[in-house]
Legacy VTK file of the C-alpha trace (Angstrom):
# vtk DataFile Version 3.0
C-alpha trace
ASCII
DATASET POLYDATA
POINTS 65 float
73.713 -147.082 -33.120
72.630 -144.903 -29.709
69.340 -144.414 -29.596
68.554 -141.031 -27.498
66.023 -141.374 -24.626
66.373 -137.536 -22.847
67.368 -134.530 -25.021
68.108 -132.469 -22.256
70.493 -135.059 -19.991
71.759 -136.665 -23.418
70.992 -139.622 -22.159
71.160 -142.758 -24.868
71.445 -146.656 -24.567
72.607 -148.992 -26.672
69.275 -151.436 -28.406
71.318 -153.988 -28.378
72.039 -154.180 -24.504
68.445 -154.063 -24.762
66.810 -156.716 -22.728
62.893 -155.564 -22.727
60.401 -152.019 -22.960
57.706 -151.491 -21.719
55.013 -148.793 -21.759
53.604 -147.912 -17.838
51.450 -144.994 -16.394
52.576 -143.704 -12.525
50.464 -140.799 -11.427
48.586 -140.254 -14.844
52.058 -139.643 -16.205
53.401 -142.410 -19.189
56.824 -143.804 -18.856
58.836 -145.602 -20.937
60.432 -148.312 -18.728
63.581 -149.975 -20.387
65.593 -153.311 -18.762
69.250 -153.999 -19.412
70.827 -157.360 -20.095
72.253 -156.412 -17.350
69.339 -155.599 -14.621
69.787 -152.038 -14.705
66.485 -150.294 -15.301
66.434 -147.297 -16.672
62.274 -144.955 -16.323
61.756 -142.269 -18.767
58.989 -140.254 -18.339
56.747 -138.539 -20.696
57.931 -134.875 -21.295
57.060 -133.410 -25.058
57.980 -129.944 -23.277
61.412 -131.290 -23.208
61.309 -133.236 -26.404
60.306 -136.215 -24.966
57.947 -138.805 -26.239
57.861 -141.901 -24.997
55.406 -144.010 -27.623
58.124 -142.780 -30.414
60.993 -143.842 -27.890
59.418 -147.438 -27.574
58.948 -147.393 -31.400
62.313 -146.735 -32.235
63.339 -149.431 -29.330
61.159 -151.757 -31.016
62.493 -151.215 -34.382
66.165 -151.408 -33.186
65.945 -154.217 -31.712
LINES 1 66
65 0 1 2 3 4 5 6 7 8 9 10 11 12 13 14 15 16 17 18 19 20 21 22 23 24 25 26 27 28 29 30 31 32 33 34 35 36 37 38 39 40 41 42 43 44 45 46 47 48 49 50 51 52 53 54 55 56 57 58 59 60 61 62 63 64
């Protein structure tokens, strides 16, 4: 199951290539911050203009996983 991170790019990752997520704030601005298994980091940030929400992102991560 593909999980989808950016509506607009169609970008989507796999949970269970999943190594961790994480919740950060840069410039007053939340982003979802998700690590690989295989190093590759991948920073969403917070865009509900766009569709997306990155508290329900990390909630579906965390339930996928």
């Amino acid at each position: 199951m593909m999980i989808l991170l950016d509506p607009t790019t169609g970008l989507a990752v796999n949970p269970s290539f999943v190594a961790s997520i994480r919740l950060a704030n840069y410039n007053q601005n939340d982003h979802l911050v998700i690590t690989m298994k295989d190093g590759f980091e991948i920073q969403i940030a917070n865009n509900r203009a766009q569709g997306v929400n990155v508290h329900e992102l990390h909630r579906q991560l965390l339930e996928a996983v």
